[in-house]
N, C-alpha and C positions, 0 to 999 in steps of 0.2 A: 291564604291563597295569594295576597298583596306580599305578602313576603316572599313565597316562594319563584314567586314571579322577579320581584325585583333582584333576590339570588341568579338567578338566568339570567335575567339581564346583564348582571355586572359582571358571570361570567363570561356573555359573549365578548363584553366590550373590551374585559381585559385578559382574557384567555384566546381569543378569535388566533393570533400569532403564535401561541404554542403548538411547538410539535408533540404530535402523539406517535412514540414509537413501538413499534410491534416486538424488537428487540432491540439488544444492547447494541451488537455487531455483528457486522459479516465479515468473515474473515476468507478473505480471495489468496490461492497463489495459482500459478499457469498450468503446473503439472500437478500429478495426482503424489505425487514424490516429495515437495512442498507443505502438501495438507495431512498426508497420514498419521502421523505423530498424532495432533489432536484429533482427526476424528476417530484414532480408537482407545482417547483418552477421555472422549465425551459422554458427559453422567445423560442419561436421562433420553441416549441416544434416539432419533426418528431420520429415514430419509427418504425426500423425495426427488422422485425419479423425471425431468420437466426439459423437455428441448434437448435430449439429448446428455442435462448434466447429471448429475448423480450430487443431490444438494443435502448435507448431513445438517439437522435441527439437534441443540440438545444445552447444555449448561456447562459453563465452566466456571467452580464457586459459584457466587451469585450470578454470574453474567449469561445471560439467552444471546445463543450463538447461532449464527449458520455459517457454514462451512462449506466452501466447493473450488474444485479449480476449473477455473474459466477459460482455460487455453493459452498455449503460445502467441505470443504478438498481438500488437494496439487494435488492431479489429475487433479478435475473440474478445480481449481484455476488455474493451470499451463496451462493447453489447452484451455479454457476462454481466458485469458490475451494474448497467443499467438496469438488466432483467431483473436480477436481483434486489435492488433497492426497490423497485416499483412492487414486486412481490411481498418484500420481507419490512419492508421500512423501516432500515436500522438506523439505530445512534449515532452510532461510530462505522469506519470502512477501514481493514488495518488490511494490508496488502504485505504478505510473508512472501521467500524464497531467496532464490540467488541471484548471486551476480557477479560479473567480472571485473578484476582491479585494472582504472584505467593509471594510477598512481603508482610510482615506486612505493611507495609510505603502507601500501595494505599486499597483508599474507592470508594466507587460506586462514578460513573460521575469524578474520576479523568481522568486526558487527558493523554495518550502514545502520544507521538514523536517519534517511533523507531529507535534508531541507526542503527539498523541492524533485521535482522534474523537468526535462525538456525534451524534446526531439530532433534530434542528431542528424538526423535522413530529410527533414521536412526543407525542403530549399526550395525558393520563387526566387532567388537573387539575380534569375534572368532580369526580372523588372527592378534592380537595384535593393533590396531588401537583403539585412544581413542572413545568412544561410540559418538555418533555428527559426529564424521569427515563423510565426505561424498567422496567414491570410484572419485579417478581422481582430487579432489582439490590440491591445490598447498601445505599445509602444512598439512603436516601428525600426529603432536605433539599436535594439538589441533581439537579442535570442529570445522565445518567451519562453519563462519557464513557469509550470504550476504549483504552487508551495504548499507543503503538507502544512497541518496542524501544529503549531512550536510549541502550544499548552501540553498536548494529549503527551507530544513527541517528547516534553522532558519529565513529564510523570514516569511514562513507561522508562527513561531511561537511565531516572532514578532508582527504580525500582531494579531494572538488570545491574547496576551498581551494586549494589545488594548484592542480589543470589549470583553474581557471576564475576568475582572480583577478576580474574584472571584473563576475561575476555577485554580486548580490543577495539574500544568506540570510537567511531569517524563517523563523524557529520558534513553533509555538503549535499551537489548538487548529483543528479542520476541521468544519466543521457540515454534514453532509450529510443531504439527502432530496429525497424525488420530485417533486422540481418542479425546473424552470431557473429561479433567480432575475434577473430581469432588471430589474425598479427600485429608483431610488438609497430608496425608501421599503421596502421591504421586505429591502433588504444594511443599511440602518441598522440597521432594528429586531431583525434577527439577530444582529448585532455586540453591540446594545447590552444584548439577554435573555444572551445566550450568553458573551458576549468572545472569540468565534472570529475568526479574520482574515483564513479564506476560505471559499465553501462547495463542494461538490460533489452528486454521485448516487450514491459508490459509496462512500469512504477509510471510515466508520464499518462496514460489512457487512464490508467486504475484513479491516481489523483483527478484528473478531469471531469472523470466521470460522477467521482465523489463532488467534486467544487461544483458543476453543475448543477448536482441538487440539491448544494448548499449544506454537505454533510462532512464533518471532520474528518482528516484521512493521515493516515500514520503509516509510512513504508518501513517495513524493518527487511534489510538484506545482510545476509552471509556471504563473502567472499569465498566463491568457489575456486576460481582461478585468478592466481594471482598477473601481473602483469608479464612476466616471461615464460607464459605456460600458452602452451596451442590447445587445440581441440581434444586432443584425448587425454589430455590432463585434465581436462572440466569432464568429462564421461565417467573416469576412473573413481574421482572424488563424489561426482553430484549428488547420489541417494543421500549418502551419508552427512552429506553438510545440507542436504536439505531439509533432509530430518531434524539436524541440530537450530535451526533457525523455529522452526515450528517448537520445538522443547522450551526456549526461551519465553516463547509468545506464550505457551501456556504457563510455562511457571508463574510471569510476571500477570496475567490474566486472574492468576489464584489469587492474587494480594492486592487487587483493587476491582474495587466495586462499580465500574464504570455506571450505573446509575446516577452516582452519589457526585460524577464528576460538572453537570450541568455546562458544557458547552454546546451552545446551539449553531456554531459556526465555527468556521476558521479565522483565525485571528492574523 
Protein backbone atom coordinates (compact mmCIF):
# COMPACT_ATOMS: atom_id res chain seq x y z
CA UNK A 1 0.00 0.00 0.00
CA UNK A 2 3.08 2.41 1.10
CA UNK A 3 4.27 1.76 -2.25
CA UNK A 4 1.52 2.15 -4.20
CA UNK A 5 0.92 5.22 -2.69
CA UNK A 6 4.29 6.58 -2.92
CA UNK A 7 4.06 5.68 -7.08
CA UNK A 8 1.10 8.32 -7.07
CA UNK A 9 2.85 10.42 -5.57
CA UNK A 10 5.85 10.94 -7.64
CA UNK A 11 3.58 10.78 -10.40
CA UNK A 12 1.81 13.72 -9.41
CA UNK A 13 4.81 15.60 -8.75
CA UNK A 14 6.51 14.72 -11.75
CA UNK A 15 3.81 14.12 -14.37
CA UNK A 16 1.24 17.09 -12.91
CA UNK A 17 2.77 19.21 -16.43
CA UNK A 18 2.31 16.45 -18.84
CA UNK A 19 -0.13 16.69 -21.49
CA UNK A 20 -2.56 13.99 -22.07
CA UNK A 21 -3.65 14.01 -25.68
CA UNK A 22 -6.80 12.67 -27.05
CA UNK A 23 -5.21 12.71 -30.41
CA UNK A 24 -2.30 13.15 -32.70
CA UNK A 25 -3.78 16.05 -34.76
CA UNK A 26 -6.28 18.12 -36.18
CA UNK A 27 -6.03 18.88 -39.39
CA UNK A 28 -8.02 22.28 -40.21
CA UNK A 29 -8.38 23.87 -43.90
CA UNK A 30 -11.13 26.76 -44.70
CA UNK A 31 -13.01 25.00 -47.47
CA UNK A 32 -14.44 21.67 -47.81
CA UNK A 33 -12.15 21.40 -51.10
CA UNK A 34 -8.92 21.52 -48.84
CA UNK A 35 -9.88 18.56 -46.65
CA UNK A 36 -11.49 16.00 -49.12
CA UNK A 37 -8.43 14.31 -50.32
CA UNK A 38 -7.82 12.88 -46.69
CA UNK A 39 -11.13 12.56 -45.34
CA UNK A 40 -11.95 9.99 -48.08
CA UNK A 41 -8.47 8.54 -47.61
CA UNK A 42 -9.21 8.17 -43.75
CA UNK A 43 -8.84 4.33 -42.19
CA UNK A 44 -11.06 3.67 -39.66
CA UNK A 45 -13.37 6.66 -40.77
CA UNK A 46 -16.22 8.33 -37.93
CA UNK A 47 -18.00 11.82 -38.10
CA UNK A 48 -19.42 14.11 -36.13
CA UNK A 49 -21.84 16.35 -36.95
CA UNK A 50 -21.30 19.75 -33.84
CA UNK A 51 -22.11 23.49 -34.50
CA UNK A 52 -22.81 23.26 -37.83
CA UNK A 53 -19.28 21.45 -38.95
CA UNK A 54 -19.17 18.12 -40.29
CA UNK A 55 -15.85 16.96 -38.22
CA UNK A 56 -14.17 13.60 -39.80
CA UNK A 57 -12.41 11.12 -36.77
CA UNK A 58 -10.23 8.30 -38.16
CA UNK A 59 -6.32 7.24 -38.60
CA UNK A 60 -3.67 7.98 -40.84
CA UNK A 61 -0.83 5.11 -40.41
CA UNK A 62 -0.49 5.39 -36.83
CA UNK A 63 -1.80 8.93 -36.39
CA UNK A 64 -5.52 9.73 -34.73
CA UNK A 65 -6.83 12.51 -36.78
CA UNK A 66 -9.63 14.81 -36.91
CA UNK A 67 -10.35 16.58 -39.80
CA UNK A 68 -12.67 19.55 -40.67
CA UNK A 69 -12.76 22.76 -42.47
CA UNK A 70 -13.46 25.74 -40.30
CA UNK A 71 -14.47 28.43 -42.83
CA UNK A 72 -13.22 31.37 -44.70
CA UNK A 73 -11.44 34.16 -42.66
CA UNK A 74 -9.74 34.70 -39.07
CA UNK A 75 -13.25 34.59 -37.22
CA UNK A 76 -14.58 31.19 -38.62
CA UNK A 77 -10.70 30.04 -38.55
CA UNK A 78 -10.00 31.41 -34.96
CA UNK A 79 -13.34 29.89 -33.26
CA UNK A 80 -13.10 26.44 -35.60
CA UNK A 81 -9.61 25.76 -34.18
CA UNK A 82 -10.68 26.74 -30.67
CA UNK A 83 -13.65 24.51 -30.70
CA UNK A 84 -11.83 21.87 -31.81
CA UNK A 85 -8.90 21.66 -29.61
CA UNK A 86 -11.14 22.17 -26.53
CA UNK A 87 -13.09 19.04 -27.95
CA UNK A 88 -10.47 16.88 -29.35
CA UNK A 89 -7.06 17.83 -27.48
CA UNK A 90 -4.84 17.31 -30.06
CA UNK A 91 -0.94 17.16 -30.33
CA UNK A 92 -0.33 18.73 -33.14
CA UNK A 93 -2.62 21.58 -35.25
CA UNK A 94 -1.45 21.30 -39.10
CA UNK A 95 -3.53 24.00 -41.11
CA UNK A 96 -3.65 22.65 -45.21
CA UNK A 97 -4.88 24.69 -48.19
CA UNK A 98 -4.12 27.60 -50.51
CA UNK A 99 -2.80 30.63 -51.15
CA UNK A 100 -1.73 33.40 -53.29
CA UNK A 101 1.80 34.30 -54.58
CA UNK A 102 2.56 37.66 -53.22
CA UNK A 103 6.46 37.03 -54.72
CA UNK A 104 7.62 37.03 -58.40
CA UNK A 105 9.74 33.78 -57.20
CA UNK A 106 6.42 31.29 -56.71
CA UNK A 107 4.25 29.43 -59.57
CA UNK A 108 1.10 27.60 -59.15
CA UNK A 109 1.61 24.12 -57.08
CA UNK A 110 4.75 25.65 -55.48
CA UNK A 111 4.74 24.39 -51.69
CA UNK A 112 4.56 27.07 -48.47
CA UNK A 113 6.18 25.97 -45.18
CA UNK A 114 5.16 28.92 -43.25
CA UNK A 115 7.49 30.29 -40.84
CA UNK A 116 5.09 32.35 -39.35
CA UNK A 117 1.87 34.56 -39.80
CA UNK A 118 0.69 38.03 -39.64
CA UNK A 119 -2.07 40.23 -40.24
CA UNK A 120 -2.01 42.52 -43.18
CA UNK A 121 -5.58 44.31 -42.53
CA UNK A 122 -5.04 44.76 -38.68
CA UNK A 123 -3.89 48.75 -38.45
CA UNK A 124 -4.20 51.01 -35.04
CA UNK A 125 -1.37 53.22 -36.66
CA UNK A 126 -3.91 56.16 -36.15
CA UNK A 127 -2.11 55.98 -32.48
CA UNK A 128 1.33 55.76 -34.21
CA UNK A 129 1.83 51.87 -34.25
CA UNK A 130 3.35 50.31 -37.35
CA UNK A 131 0.37 48.95 -39.52
CA UNK A 132 0.58 44.65 -38.72
CA UNK A 133 1.26 45.25 -35.02
CA UNK A 134 -1.46 43.79 -33.30
CA UNK A 135 -3.12 45.89 -29.69
CA UNK A 136 -1.36 43.91 -26.62
CA UNK A 137 1.66 42.12 -28.42
CA UNK A 138 4.91 42.25 -26.87
CA UNK A 139 6.92 44.48 -29.55
CA UNK A 140 5.36 47.47 -30.59
CA UNK A 141 8.26 48.51 -33.43
CA UNK A 142 7.22 45.93 -35.69
CA UNK A 143 4.44 43.94 -37.37
CA UNK A 144 3.48 40.87 -35.05
CA UNK A 145 3.69 37.88 -36.48
CA UNK A 146 2.87 34.27 -35.00
CA UNK A 147 5.50 31.58 -35.67
CA UNK A 148 4.69 28.07 -36.59
CA UNK A 149 6.55 25.11 -35.15
CA UNK A 150 10.39 25.15 -36.92
CA UNK A 151 10.86 21.41 -35.37
CA UNK A 152 7.49 19.83 -36.67
CA UNK A 153 8.04 22.28 -39.85
CA UNK A 154 11.43 20.68 -41.02
CA UNK A 155 10.40 16.93 -40.24
CA UNK A 156 7.48 17.24 -42.50
CA UNK A 157 9.63 19.03 -44.94
CA UNK A 158 12.14 16.58 -44.94
CA UNK A 159 9.81 14.10 -45.41
CA UNK A 160 8.00 15.97 -48.71
CA UNK A 161 11.76 15.95 -49.90
CA UNK A 162 11.55 12.57 -50.22
CA UNK A 163 8.20 11.72 -51.85
CA UNK A 164 7.99 14.91 -53.77
CA UNK A 165 11.48 15.63 -55.42
CA UNK A 166 10.02 17.80 -58.18
CA UNK A 167 7.97 19.99 -56.00
CA UNK A 168 9.00 23.59 -55.17
CA UNK A 169 9.59 24.61 -51.27
CA UNK A 170 9.45 28.40 -50.03
CA UNK A 171 9.65 29.21 -46.64
CA UNK A 172 8.73 32.55 -45.12
CA UNK A 173 6.24 34.67 -43.78
CA UNK A 174 1.95 34.47 -44.68
CA UNK A 175 -0.02 37.66 -44.49
CA UNK A 176 -3.34 36.97 -43.88
CA UNK A 177 -6.89 38.97 -43.80
CA UNK A 178 -10.25 39.45 -44.81
CA UNK A 179 -10.22 40.21 -48.16
CA UNK A 180 -9.13 38.02 -51.29
CA UNK A 181 -6.42 39.78 -52.74
CA UNK A 182 -6.61 39.99 -56.27
CA UNK A 183 -4.42 42.95 -57.84
CA UNK A 184 -0.87 42.83 -58.96
CA UNK A 185 -1.20 46.61 -57.07
CA UNK A 186 -2.28 45.48 -53.79
CA UNK A 187 0.05 41.60 -53.56
CA UNK A 188 2.94 44.42 -54.22
CA UNK A 189 2.30 46.57 -51.69
CA UNK A 190 1.83 43.78 -49.11
CA UNK A 191 5.05 42.15 -50.10
CA UNK A 192 6.75 45.25 -49.98
CA UNK A 193 5.06 46.59 -46.01
CA UNK A 194 5.31 43.10 -44.87
CA UNK A 195 8.13 40.88 -46.74
CA UNK A 196 5.57 37.94 -46.76
CA UNK A 197 5.46 35.86 -49.93
CA UNK A 198 1.95 34.65 -49.82
CA UNK A 199 -1.19 35.77 -48.46
CA UNK A 200 -4.30 34.01 -47.26
CA UNK A 201 -7.83 34.31 -44.94
CA UNK A 202 -7.04 32.08 -42.25
CA UNK A 203 -2.70 30.55 -41.63
CA UNK A 204 -2.40 33.79 -38.88
CA UNK A 205 -5.94 32.88 -36.58
CA UNK A 206 -5.23 28.98 -37.34
CA UNK A 207 -1.43 29.57 -35.71
CA UNK A 208 -2.85 31.87 -32.88
CA UNK A 209 -5.19 29.77 -31.93
CA UNK A 210 -2.75 26.84 -31.70
CA UNK A 211 -0.01 29.25 -29.70
CA UNK A 212 -2.81 30.08 -27.41
CA UNK A 213 -3.09 26.69 -26.22
CA UNK A 214 0.33 26.14 -26.35
CA UNK A 215 -0.06 23.56 -29.20
CA UNK A 216 2.43 23.08 -32.15
CA UNK A 217 1.28 24.27 -35.42
CA UNK A 218 2.58 23.50 -39.02
CA UNK A 219 0.97 25.58 -42.12
CA UNK A 220 1.55 23.89 -45.28
CA UNK A 221 0.03 26.02 -48.44
CA UNK A 222 0.03 25.40 -52.24
CA UNK A 223 0.19 28.26 -54.40
CA UNK A 224 -2.96 28.56 -56.15
CA UNK A 225 -2.31 31.75 -57.87
CA UNK A 226 0.51 32.85 -58.89
CA UNK A 227 1.43 36.79 -58.60
CA UNK A 228 -0.02 37.99 -62.12
CA UNK A 229 -3.13 36.02 -62.12
CA UNK A 230 -6.85 37.83 -60.93
CA UNK A 231 -9.62 36.15 -59.57
CA UNK A 232 -10.68 33.66 -62.03
CA UNK A 233 -7.42 32.36 -62.40
CA UNK A 234 -7.66 31.17 -58.57
CA UNK A 235 -11.42 29.78 -59.37
CA UNK A 236 -10.30 27.79 -62.54
CA UNK A 237 -7.26 26.18 -60.57
CA UNK A 238 -8.64 25.84 -56.76
CA UNK A 239 -10.25 22.34 -56.42
CA UNK A 240 -7.45 20.80 -58.04
CA UNK A 241 -4.39 22.34 -56.19
CA UNK A 242 -6.33 22.18 -53.23
CA UNK A 243 -6.68 18.71 -53.43
CA UNK A 244 -2.96 18.50 -54.19
CA UNK A 245 -1.87 20.21 -50.93
CA UNK A 246 -4.07 17.69 -48.83
CA UNK A 247 -2.21 14.57 -51.00
CA UNK A 248 1.08 15.80 -49.73
CA UNK A 249 -0.19 16.15 -45.88
CA UNK A 250 -1.29 12.67 -46.16
CA UNK A 251 1.44 11.08 -47.80
CA UNK A 252 4.02 12.57 -45.48
CA UNK A 253 1.54 11.78 -42.52
CA UNK A 254 2.05 7.79 -43.57
CA UNK A 255 5.88 8.07 -42.69
CA UNK A 256 5.80 9.59 -39.39
CA UNK A 257 4.53 8.68 -36.41
CA UNK A 258 3.81 11.80 -34.74
CA UNK A 259 3.41 10.13 -31.34
CA UNK A 260 7.04 9.23 -31.26
CA UNK A 261 7.81 13.10 -32.16
CA UNK A 262 7.52 14.46 -28.29
CA UNK A 263 7.22 18.25 -28.75
CA UNK A 264 5.07 19.80 -26.12
CA UNK A 265 5.47 23.42 -27.58
CA UNK A 266 6.67 25.53 -30.08
CA UNK A 267 10.19 26.29 -30.13
Amino acid sequence: MKRLLFILFCLFIFGVNLKVYALDALIVGAMDCEIDYIVHALENKKIDKINGLDIYKGKIAKNDVVVASVGVGKIKSALGVQFLIDKYKPGYVINIGISGALSKNLNQKDLIIALGAMQYDYDISAFGYLKGYVSGEKNKNIPSIYYCNNELGKIIENKIKEKYKYVNISKGIIATGDKFIASLNEKNKINSQFSAIACDMESAAVIKAADFNNIPCVVLRVICDSLSDDAKKYETNEKDIAQFSAKILYDVLNDIDLKRLKLDKKD
